[in-house]
C-alpha positions as CSV (number, residue, x, y, z in Angstrom):
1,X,-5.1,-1.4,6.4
2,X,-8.4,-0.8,4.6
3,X,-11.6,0.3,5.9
4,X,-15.1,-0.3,5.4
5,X,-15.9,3.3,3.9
6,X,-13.1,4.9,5.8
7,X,-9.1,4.1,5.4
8,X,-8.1,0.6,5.5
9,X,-6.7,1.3,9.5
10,X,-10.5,1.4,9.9
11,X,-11.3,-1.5,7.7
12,X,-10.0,-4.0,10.4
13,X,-13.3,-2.8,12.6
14,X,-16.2,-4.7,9.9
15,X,-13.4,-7.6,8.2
16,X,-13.7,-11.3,9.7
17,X,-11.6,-12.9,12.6
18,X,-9.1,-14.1,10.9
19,X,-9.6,-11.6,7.8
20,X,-6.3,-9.4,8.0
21,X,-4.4,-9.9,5.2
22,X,-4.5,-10.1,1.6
23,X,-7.3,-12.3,0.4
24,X,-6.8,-14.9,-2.4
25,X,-3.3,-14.4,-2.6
26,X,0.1,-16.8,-2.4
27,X,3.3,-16.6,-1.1
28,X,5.4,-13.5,-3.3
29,X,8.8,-15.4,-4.4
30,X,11.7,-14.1,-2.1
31,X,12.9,-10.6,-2.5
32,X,10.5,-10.7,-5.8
33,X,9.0,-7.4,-4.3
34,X,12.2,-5.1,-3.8
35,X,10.3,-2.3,-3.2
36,X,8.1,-3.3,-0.4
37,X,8.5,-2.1,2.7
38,X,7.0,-2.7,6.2
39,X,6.0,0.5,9.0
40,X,6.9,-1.8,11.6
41,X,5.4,-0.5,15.2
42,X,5.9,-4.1,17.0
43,X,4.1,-5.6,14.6
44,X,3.3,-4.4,10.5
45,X,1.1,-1.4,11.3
46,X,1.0,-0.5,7.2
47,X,2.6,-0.6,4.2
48,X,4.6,0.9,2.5
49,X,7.0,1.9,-1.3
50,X,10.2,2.9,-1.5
51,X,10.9,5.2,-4.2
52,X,14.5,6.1,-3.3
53,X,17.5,5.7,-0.6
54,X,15.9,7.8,1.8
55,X,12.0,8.2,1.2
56,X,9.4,6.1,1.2
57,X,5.8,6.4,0.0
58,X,3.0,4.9,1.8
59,X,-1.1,6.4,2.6
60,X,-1.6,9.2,4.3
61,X,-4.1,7.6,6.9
62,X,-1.5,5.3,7.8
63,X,0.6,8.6,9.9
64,X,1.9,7.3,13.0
65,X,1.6,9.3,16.2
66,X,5.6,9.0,16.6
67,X,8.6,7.9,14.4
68,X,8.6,4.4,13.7
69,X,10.8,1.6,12.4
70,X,11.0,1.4,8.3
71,X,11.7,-2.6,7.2
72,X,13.3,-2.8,3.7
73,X,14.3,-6.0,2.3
74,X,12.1,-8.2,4.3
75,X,9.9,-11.4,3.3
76,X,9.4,-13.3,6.4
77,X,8.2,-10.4,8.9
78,X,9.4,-12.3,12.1
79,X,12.2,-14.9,11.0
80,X,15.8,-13.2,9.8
81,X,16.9,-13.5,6.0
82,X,20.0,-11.9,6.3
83,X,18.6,-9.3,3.7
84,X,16.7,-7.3,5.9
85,X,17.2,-3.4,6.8
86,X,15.6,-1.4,9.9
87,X,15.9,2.5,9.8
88,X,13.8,4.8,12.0
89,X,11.7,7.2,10.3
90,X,12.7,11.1,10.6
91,X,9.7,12.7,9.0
92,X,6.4,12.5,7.6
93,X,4.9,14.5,5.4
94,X,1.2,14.1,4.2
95,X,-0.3,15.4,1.0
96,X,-1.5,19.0,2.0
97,X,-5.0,18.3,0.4
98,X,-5.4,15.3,2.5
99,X,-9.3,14.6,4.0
100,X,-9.4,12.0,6.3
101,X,-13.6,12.1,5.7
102,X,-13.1,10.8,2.4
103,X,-9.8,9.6,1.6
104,X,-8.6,11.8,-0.9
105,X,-5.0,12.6,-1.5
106,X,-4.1,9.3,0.9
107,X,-0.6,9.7,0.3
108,X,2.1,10.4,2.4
109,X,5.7,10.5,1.8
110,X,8.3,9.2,4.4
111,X,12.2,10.6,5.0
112,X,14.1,7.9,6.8
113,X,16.7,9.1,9.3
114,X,19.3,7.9,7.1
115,X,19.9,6.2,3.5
116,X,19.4,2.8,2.7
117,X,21.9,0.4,1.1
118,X,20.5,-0.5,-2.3
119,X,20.9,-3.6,-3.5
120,X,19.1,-6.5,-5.1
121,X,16.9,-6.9,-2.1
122,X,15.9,-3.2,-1.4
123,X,15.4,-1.4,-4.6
124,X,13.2,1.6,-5.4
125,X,9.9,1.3,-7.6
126,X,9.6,3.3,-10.7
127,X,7.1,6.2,-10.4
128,X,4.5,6.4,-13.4
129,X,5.4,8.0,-16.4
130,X,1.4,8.1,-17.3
131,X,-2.2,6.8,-15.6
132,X,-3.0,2.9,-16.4
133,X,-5.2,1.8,-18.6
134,X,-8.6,-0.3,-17.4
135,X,-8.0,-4.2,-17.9
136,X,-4.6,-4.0,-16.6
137,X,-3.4,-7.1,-14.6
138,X,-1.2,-5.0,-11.7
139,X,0.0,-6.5,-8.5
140,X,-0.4,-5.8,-5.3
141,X,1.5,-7.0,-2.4
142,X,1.4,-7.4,1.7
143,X,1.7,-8.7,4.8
144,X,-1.2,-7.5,6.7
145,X,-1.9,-6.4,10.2
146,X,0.6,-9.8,11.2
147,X,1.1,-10.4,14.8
148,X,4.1,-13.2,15.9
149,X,1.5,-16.0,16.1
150,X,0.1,-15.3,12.0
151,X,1.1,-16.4,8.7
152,X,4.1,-14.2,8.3
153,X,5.5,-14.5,4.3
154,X,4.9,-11.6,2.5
155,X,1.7,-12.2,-0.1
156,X,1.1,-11.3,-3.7
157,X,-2.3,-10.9,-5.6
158,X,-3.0,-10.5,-9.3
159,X,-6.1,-8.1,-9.8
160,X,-7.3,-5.9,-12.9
161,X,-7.8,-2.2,-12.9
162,X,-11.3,-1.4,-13.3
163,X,-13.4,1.4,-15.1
164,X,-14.1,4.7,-13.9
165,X,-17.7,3.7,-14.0
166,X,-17.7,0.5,-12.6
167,X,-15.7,2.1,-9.5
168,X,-18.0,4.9,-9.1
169,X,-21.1,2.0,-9.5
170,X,-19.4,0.3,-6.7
171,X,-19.1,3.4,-4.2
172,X,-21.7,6.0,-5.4
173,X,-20.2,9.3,-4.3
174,X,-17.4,8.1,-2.6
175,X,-14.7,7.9,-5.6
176,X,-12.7,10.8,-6.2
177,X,-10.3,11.6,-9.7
178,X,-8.0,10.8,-7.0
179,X,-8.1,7.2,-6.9
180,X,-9.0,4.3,-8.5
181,X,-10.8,0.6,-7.6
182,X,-9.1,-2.7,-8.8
183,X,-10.4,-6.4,-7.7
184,X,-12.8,-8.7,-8.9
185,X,-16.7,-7.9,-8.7
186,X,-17.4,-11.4,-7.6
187,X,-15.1,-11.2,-4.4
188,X,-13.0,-13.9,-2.9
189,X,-9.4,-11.5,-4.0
190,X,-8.4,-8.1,-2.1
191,X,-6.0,-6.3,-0.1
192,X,-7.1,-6.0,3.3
193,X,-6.7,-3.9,6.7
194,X,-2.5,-4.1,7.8
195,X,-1.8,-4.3,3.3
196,X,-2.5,0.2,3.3
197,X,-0.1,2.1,2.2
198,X,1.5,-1.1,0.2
199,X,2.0,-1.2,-3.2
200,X,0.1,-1.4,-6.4
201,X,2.2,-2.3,-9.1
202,X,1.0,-2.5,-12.9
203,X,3.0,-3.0,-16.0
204,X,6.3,-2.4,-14.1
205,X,5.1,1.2,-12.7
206,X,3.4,2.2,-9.4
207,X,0.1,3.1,-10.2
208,X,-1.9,2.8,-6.4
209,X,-0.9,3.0,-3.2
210,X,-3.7,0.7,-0.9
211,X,-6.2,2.9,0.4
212,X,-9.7,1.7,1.6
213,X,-12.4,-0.3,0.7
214,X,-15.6,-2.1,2.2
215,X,-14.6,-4.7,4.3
216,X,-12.2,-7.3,2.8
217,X,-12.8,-8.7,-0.5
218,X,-16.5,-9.0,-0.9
219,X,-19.0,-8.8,-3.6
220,X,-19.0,-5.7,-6.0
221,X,-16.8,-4.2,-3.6
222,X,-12.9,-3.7,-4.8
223,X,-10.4,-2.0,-3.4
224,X,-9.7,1.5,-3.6
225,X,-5.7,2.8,-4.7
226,X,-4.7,6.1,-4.3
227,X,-4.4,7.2,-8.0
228,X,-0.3,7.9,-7.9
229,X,0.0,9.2,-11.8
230,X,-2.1,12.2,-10.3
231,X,0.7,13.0,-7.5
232,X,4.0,12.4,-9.3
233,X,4.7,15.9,-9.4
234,X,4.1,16.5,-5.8
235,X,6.2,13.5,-5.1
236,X,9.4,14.5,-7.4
237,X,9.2,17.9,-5.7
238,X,8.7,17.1,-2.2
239,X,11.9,14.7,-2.4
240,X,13.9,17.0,-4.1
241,X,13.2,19.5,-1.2
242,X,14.0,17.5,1.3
């Protein structure tokens, strides 16, 4: 879920028919992406990380207006793999310094309504123990806004962290400390509307959660992460409270 200057729930409104998922991508290997979980309101509505048994992390502009199901272990969204688990959500809790006019702070931690079983299949990411570096190859991962009738594997996409500068050249005034752009200048590779909230993965450590961009992987134009090395604090303390 990405959006043209606005979250990527938004982004859906300016992408191509067609254009709903990650762009450029392939097929993750099965249960490659243990971490990876689906907001599942009938169909993938965002996504989202799972940093523990009973939290998840996804972006803040991806709050439903009720509780809704958490997937864990899933790589076909519609067909059964026998490693699949679906708990209800029990709580939501957005970072308090959210704005939803500009996207900063899009991050929002999930309690499920009760613990899941962690195995091979459902597994936590590892939080950031400092910010990426620029270069870095990271991955990001997805399934889109999928419907029955789409392409319905999870997908995988390669992409490099890019500089400060060459983020805030891409979106004058619209790049906070708060986040960071990864994706190729040329276009043709990006996370798209349905992928927010979804993981992006670099060097073994979440570094970005998807957060927004301008339309779906176009010309000087990359995506946009919540920066999660700035929040890692927040997130320790918020799951210890709960």
């Amino acid at each position: 879920l990405k959006s043209i200057v606005t979250p990527l729930l938004i982004k859906n409104i300016i992408a191509l028919e067609g254009d709903d998922k990650i762009v450029g991508g392939y097929e993750c290997p099965k249960n490659s992406v243990p971490y990876q979980v689906s907001l599942f309101t009938g169909y993938n509505f965002c996504g989202g990380i799972l940093l523990s048994d009973k939290w998840v992390l996804s972006a803040a502009h991806c709050k439903p207006k009720s509780n809704l199901e958490v997937r864990l272990g899933e790589h076909d969204i519609w067909e059964p793999d026998g490693t699949e688990q679906h708990i209800m959500s029990a709580e939501f809790i957005r970072h308090p310094d959210y704005d939803s006019s500009t996207q900063d702070s899009d991050i929002m931690l999930i309690k499920l309504s009760h613990p899941a079983t962690l195995n091979s299949y459902v597994h936590p990411a590892v939080l950031p123990s400092k910010c990426a570096s620029d270069g870095m190859i990271c991955q990001v991962s997805g399934w889109g806004n999928l419907r029955p009738s789409d392409e319905d594997k999870l997908q995988c996409l390669e992409v490099p962290l890019l500089s400060d500068d060459t983020c805030f050249n891409a979106y004058p005034f619209q790049i906070t400390e708060n986040m960071v752009c990864a994706g190729y200048l040329e276009g043709g590779k990006d996370s798209c509307q349905g992928d927010s909230g979804g993981p992006l993965v670099c060097d073994g450590a979440l570094q970005g959660v998807v957060s927004w961009g301008h339309g779906c992987a176009q010309r000087n134009k990359p995506g946009v992460y919540t920066k999660v090395c700035n929040y890692v604090s927040w997130i320790k303390n918020t799951m210890a409270s709960g």
